[in-house]
N, C-alpha and C positions, 0 to 999 in steps of 0.2 A: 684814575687811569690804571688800566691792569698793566702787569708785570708778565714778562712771560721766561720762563726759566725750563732746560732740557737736563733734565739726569738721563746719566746711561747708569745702568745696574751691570758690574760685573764685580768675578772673582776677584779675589788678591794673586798675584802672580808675581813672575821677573822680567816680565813683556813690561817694557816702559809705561810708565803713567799715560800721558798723552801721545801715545801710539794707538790704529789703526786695528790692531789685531787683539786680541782676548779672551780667555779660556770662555768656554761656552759657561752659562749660566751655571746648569744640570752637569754637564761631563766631563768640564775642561777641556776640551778637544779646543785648539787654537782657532778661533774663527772671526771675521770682518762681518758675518753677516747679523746685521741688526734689527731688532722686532717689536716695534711698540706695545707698552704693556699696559698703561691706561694712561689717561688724561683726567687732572683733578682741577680742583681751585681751592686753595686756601686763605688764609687771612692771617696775615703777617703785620707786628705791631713796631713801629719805630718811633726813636725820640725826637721829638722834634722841639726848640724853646723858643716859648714868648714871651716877649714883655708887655706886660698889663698898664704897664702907665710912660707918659713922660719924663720923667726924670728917669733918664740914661746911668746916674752915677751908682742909682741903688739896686745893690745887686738882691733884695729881697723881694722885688716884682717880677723876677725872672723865674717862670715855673715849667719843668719840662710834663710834657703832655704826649703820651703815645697817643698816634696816628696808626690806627688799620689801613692797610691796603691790603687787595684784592692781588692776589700772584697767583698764575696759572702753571702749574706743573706740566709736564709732559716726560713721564718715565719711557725708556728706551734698554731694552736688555740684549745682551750680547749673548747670541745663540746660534749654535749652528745650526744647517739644514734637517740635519737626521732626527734632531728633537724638536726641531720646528714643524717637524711632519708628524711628531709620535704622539705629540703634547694633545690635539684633538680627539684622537682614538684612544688614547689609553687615561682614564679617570685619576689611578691613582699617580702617575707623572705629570697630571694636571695639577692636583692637589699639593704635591710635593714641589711647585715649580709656584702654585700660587703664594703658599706660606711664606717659602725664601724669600720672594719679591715685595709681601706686605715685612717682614721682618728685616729686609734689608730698608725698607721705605721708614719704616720707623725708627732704625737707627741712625736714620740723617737729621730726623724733623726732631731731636728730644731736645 
């Protein structure tokens, strides 16, 4: 069974954690409006323990065993309109806007 999880990617700031508003990605400018930035899947290991045999009392049959699962990402970044519009025409604000997002995306997953 897949997993599905939403990151939003923004700044650090003094706008509340789980408040509505947050500096633009690129400019900081305060903005609400948000822009899907890609959709992955990864594979995420958990512990899961089983016991090999009947006898309940020995605790030497009990071996834990990482389980993959499949978890669907879907990053969301907090951008306002004026670089929402700028980011297709201008290459190197693309560039500069894709780094951040793979570099913020890698500081979640280490």
């Amino acid at each position: 069974m897949k997993r599905f999880k939403t990151v939003y990617l923004y700044r650090d700031s003094d706008f509340p954690e789980r408040g509505w508003i947050h500096p633009c990605f690129l400019c900081l400018a305060p903005t609400g409006n948000l822009v899907h930035y890609k959709t992955e899947e990864r594979t995420e290991y958990s512990k899961k323990k089983i016991n090999n045999s009947n006898n309940l009392t020995s605790f030497t049959n009990i071996k834990n065993l990482l389980v993959p699962k499949k978890v669907r990402y879907e990053y969301i970044v907090y951008m306002c309109r004026c670089c929402d519009k700028k980011i297709p025409t201008t290459p190197e604000l693309k560039l500069k806007f894709t780094s951040r997002c793979e570099r913020y995306i890698r500081s979640i997953h280490r």
